[in-house]
Phi, psi and omega in degrees: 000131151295150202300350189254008154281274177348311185284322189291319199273318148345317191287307194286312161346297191297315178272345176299282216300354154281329200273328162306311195282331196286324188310302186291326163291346178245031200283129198281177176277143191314147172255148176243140203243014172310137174280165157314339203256324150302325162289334144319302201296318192324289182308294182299358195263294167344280226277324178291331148328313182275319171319298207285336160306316195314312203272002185284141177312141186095326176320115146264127182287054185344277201242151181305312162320346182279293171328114186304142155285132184275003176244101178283134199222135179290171188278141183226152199044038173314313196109198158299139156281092201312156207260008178283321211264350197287299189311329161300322177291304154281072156230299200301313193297324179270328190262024179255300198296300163326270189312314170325298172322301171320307200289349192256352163278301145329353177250317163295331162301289208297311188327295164359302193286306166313313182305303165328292209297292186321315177310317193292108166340139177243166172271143179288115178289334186284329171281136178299155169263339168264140172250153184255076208266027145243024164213000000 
């Protein structure tokens, strides 16, 4: 091999395995290539999910965390609502639409409920609870 082979393939070596060391070491954080106005539907798409579990039959709540936050704050410098985006947007808005009835007929249960539970007498722990009718 000649020296000047020799220099060319050291040179291209050199540069593979610098362009290797920079790929792994300068590796960027995932781009999310999502618009704002999809990163919106996305979160309203989320929270009508979570809504629609509260009120699905059978739902037992384990934890408070589970419970959507009621303080929403719209999204700001969205823009226009790109016309790719309309029909998703209304899909979100009719299962929103949908949904509302449900959830104030759910609310009006648990009120109920509560109001009932509060009615109910508790027993004076100082009085027996019980007749002792063989001794």
């Amino acid at each position: 091999m000649s020296a000047e082979m020799s220099a060319e393939v050291s040179a291209e070596t050199t540069a593979v395995a610098s362009a290797e060391v920079s790929d792994e070491t300068t590796t960027a954080p995932p781009v999310d290539d999502r618009s704002p106005w999809e990163v919106a539907l996305d979160e309203l798409e989320a929270e009508v999910d979570r809504a629609e579990a509260l009120v699905s039959p059978g739902f037992l709540l384990e934890t408070v965390d589970a419970l959507p936050s009621a303080a929403w704050t719209p999204p700001t410098g969205l823009g226009p609502l790109p016309s790719g985006l309309q029909a998703r947007a209304v899909a979100v808005f009719d299962r929103q639409a949908e949904l509302a009835p449900r959830v104030e007929e759910a609310v009006r249960a648990a009120r109920a409920h509560l109001r009932a539970v509060g009615s109910l007498r508790t027993n004076d722990t100082t009085a027996s609870v019980y007749v002792d009718a063989v001794g």
